[in-house]
SEMAR-460801 format. One record per residue: residue number from 1; x, y, z of N, C-alpha, C, CB in turn. Coordinates in steps of 0.001 Angstrom, whole numbers, plus 500000, padded with zeros to 6 digits. Glycine has a CB too. Layout:
N
- n; nX; nY; nZ; caX; caY; caZ; cX; cY; cZ; cbX; cbY; cbZ
- NUM; X; Y; Z; X; Y; Z; X; Y; Z; X; Y; Z $
...
end
This chain:
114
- n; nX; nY; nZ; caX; caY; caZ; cX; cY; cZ; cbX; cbY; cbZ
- 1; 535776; 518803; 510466; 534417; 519007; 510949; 533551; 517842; 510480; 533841; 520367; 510451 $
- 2; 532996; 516991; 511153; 532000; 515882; 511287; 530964; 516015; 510404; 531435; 515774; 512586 $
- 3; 530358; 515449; 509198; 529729; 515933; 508244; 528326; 515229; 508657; 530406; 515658; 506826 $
- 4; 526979; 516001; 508784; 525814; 515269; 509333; 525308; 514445; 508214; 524685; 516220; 509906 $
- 5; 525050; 513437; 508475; 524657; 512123; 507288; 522938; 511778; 507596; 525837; 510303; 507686 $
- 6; 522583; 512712; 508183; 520976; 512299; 508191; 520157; 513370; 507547; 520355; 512093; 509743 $
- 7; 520797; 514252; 506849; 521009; 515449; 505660; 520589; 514776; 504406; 522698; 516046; 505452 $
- 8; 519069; 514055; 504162; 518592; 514118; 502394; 518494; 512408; 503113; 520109; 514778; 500521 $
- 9; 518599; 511782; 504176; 518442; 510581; 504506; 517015; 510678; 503901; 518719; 510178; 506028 $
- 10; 515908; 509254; 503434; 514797; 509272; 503885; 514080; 509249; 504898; 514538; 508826; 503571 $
- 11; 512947; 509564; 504917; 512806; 508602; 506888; 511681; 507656; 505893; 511689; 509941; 509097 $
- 12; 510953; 507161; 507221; 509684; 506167; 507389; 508776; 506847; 508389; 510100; 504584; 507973 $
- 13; 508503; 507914; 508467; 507136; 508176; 509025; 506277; 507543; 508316; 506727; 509510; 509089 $
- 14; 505102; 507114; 509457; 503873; 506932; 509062; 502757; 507883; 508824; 503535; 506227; 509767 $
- 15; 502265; 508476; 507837; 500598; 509750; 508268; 499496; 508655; 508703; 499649; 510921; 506396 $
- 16; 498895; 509332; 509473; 497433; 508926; 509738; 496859; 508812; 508596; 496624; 509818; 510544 $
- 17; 495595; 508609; 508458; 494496; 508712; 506986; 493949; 509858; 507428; 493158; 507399; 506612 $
- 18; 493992; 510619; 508736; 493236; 511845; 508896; 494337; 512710; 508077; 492877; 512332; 510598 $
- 19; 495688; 512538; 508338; 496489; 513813; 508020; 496884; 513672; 506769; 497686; 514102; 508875 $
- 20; 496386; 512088; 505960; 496815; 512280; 504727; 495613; 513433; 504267; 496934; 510787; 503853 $
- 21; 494138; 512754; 504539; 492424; 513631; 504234; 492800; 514715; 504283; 491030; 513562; 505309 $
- 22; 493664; 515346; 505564; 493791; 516663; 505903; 494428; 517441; 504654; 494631; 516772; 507202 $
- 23; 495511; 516881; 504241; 496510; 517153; 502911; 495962; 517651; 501971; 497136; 516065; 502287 $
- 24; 495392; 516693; 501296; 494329; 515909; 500352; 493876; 517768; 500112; 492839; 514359; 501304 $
- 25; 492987; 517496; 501199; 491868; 518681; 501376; 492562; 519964; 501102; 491178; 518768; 502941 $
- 26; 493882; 520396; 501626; 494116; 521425; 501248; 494871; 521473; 499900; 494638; 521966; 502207 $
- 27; 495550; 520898; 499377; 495939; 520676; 498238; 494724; 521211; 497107; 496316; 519196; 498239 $
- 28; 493618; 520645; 497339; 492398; 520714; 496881; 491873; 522175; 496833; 491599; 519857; 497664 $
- 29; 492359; 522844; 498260; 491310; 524068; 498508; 492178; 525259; 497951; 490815; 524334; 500298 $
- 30; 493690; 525336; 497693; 495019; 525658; 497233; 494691; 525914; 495731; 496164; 524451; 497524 $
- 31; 494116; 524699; 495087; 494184; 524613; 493427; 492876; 525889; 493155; 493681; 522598; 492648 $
- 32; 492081; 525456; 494088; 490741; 526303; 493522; 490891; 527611; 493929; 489267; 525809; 494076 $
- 33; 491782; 527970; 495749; 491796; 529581; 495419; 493161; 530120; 494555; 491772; 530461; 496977 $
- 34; 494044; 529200; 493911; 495347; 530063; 492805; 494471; 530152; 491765; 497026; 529151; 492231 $
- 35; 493380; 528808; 491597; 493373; 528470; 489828; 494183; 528022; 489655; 493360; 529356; 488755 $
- 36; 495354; 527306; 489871; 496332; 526505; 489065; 496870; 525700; 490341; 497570; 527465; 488124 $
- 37; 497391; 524351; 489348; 497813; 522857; 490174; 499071; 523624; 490500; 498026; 521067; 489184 $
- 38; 500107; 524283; 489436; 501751; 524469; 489828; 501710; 524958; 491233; 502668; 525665; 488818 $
- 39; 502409; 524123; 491956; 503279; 524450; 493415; 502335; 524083; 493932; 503871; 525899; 493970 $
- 40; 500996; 523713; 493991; 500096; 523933; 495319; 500817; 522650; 496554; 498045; 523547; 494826 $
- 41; 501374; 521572; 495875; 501597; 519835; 496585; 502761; 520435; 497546; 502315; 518167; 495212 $
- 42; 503455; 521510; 496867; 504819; 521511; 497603; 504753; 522506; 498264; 506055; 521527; 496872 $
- 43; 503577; 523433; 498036; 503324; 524276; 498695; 502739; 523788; 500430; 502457; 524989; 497771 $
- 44; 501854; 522537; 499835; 501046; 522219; 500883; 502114; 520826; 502213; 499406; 521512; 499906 $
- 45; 502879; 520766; 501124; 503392; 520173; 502163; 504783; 520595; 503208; 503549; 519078; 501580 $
- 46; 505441; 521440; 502715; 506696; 522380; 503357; 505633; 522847; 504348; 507614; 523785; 502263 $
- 47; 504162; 523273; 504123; 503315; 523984; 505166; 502979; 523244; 506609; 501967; 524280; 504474 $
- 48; 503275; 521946; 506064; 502835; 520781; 506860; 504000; 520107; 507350; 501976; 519817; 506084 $
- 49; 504973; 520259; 506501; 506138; 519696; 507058; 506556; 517867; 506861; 505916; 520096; 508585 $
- 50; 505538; 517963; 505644; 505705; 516382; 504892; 506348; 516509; 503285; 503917; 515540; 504728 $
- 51; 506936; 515559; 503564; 507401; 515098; 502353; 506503; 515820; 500709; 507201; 513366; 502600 $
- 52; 507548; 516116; 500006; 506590; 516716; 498767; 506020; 515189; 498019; 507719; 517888; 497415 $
- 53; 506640; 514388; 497503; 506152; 513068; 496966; 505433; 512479; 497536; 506887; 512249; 496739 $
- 54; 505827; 512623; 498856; 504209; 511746; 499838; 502478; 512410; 499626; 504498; 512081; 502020 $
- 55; 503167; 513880; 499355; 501894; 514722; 499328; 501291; 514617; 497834; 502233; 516355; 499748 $
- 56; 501911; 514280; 497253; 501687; 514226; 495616; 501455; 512706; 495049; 503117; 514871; 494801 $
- 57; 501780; 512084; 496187; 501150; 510711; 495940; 499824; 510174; 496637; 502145; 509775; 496287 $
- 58; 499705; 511140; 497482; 498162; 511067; 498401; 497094; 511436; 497448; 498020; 512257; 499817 $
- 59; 497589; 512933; 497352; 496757; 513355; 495891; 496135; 512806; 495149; 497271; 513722; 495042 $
- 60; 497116; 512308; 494057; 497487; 511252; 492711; 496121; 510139; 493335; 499693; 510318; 492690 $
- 61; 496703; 509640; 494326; 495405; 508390; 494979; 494188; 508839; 494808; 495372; 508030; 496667 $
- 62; 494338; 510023; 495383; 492402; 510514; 495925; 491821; 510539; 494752; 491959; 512287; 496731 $
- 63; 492599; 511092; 493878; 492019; 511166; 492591; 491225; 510256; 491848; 492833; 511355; 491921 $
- 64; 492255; 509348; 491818; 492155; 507868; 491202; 490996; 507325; 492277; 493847; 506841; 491239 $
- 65; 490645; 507005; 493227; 489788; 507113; 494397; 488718; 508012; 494248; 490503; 507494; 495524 $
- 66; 488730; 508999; 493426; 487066; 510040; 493675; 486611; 509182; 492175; 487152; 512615; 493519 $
- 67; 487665; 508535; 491249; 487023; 508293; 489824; 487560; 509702; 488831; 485058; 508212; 490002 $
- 68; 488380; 510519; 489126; 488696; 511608; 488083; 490107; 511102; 487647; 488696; 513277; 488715 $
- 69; 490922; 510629; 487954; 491674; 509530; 487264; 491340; 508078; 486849; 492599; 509375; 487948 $
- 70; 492579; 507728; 485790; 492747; 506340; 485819; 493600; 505692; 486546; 492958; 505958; 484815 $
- 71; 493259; 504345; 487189; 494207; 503464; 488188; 493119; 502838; 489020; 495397; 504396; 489211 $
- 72; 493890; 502067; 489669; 494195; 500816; 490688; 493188; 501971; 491942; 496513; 500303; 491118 $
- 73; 491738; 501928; 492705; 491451; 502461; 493424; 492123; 501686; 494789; 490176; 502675; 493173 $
- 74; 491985; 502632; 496207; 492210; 501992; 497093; 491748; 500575; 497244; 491913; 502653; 497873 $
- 75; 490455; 500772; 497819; 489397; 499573; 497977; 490160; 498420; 496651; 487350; 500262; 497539 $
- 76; 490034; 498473; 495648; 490812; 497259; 494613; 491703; 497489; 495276; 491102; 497283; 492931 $
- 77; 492974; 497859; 495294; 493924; 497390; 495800; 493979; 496214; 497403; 494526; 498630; 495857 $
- 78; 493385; 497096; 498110; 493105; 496167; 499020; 492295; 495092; 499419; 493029; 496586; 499584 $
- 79; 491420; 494448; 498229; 490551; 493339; 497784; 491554; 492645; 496917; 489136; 493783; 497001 $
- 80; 492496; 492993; 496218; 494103; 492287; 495887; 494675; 491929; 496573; 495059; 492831; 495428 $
- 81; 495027; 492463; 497865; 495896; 491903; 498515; 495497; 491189; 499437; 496635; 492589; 498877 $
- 82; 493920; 491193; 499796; 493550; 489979; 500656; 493394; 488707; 499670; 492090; 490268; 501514 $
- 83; 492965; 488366; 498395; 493002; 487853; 497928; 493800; 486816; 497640; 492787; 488334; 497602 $
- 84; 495115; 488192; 497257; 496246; 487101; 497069; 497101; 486200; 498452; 497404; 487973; 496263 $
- 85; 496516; 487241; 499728; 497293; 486094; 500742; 496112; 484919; 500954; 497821; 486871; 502525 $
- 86; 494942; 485047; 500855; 494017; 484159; 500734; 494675; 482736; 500241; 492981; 484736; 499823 $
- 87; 495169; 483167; 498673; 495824; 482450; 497403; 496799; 481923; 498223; 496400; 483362; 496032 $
- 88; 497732; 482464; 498772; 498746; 481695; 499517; 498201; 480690; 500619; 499674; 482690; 500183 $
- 89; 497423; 480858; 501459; 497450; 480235; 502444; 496689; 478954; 502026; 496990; 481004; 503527 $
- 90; 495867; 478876; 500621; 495432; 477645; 500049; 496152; 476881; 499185; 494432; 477818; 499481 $
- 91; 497374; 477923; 499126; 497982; 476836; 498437; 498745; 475810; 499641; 499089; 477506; 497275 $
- 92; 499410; 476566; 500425; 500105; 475968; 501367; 499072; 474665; 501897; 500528; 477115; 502504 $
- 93; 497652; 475195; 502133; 497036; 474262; 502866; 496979; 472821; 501874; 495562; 474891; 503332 $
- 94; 496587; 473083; 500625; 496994; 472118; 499414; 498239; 471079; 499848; 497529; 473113; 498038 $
- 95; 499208; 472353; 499866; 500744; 471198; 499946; 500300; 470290; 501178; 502643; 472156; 500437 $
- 96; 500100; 471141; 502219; 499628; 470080; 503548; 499117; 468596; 503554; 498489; 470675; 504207 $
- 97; 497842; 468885; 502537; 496648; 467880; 502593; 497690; 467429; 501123; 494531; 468543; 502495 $
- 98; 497996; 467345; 500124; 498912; 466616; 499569; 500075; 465719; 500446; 499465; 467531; 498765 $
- 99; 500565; 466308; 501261; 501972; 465249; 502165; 501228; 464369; 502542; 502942; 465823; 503655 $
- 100; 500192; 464613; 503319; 499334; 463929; 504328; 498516; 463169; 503347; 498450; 464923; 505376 $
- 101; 498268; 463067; 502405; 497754; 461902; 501823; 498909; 460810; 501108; 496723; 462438; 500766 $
- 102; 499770; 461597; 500911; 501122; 460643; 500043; 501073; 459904; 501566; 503135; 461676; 499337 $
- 103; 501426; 460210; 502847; 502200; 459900; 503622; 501195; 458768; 504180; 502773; 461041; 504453 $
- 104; 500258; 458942; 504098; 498850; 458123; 505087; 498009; 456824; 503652; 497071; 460021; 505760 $
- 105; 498520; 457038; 502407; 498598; 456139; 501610; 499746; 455687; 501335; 498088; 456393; 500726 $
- 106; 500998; 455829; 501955; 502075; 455185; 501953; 501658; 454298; 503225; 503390; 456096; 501976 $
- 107; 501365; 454914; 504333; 501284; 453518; 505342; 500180; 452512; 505435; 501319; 453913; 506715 $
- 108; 498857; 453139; 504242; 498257; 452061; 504283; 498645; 451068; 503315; 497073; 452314; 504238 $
- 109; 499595; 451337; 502247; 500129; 450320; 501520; 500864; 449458; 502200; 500804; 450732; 500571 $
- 110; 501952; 449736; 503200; 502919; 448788; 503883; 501962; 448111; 504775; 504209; 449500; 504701 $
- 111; 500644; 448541; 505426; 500021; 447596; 506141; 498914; 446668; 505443; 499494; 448275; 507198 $
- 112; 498851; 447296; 504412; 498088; 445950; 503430; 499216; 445024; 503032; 497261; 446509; 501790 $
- 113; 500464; 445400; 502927; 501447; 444217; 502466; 501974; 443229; 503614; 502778; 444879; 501786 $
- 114; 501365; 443479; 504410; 501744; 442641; 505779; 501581; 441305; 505682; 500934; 442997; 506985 $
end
């Protein structure tokens, strides 16, 4: 019998930011009507039909994001990462305007030696 291998596979879905908010929100509305955090993430997400770690890492964010944790907020994170491709593309432009001057003071040397 053929054993199914897409059984505990991961996937790559993408959530919206509405259906992460959506999560978020009930996770949220879960803690306050038990009184207690235990199960609400895995509760809320078997309900939803997402991933328990995805749901517990949306969370974890918002948190860190409302200011009731510590960490890396969205917004910083993503003022990092424009930054750093910023950082790249000046450096590259650097190397550019570096060749192009070796190369354009190399030929004005051979035509001053004429």
């Amino acid at each position: 019998m053929p054993r199914d291998l897409s059984k505990g596979k991961p996937t790559t879905r993408r959530y919206s930011e509405q259906e992460k908010a959506a999560a978020v929100r009930m996770v949220r509305a879960l803690r306050v009507e038990l009184g207690t955090e235990h199960g609400t993430v895995q509760r809320v997400a078997t309900q939803l039909g997402y991933g328990t770690e995805s749901v517990r890492l949306w969370v974890r964010q918002a948190e860190i994001d409302d200011g009731h944790a510590p960490g890396v907020s969205t917004s910083e994170s993503a003022r990092m990462r424009e930054l750093e491709q910023e950082n790249r593309e000046l450096r590259r432009a650097n190397e550019i305007l570096k060749r192009a001057a070796s190369f354009f003071g190399a030929e004005l040397d051979r035509q001053h030696r004429r």
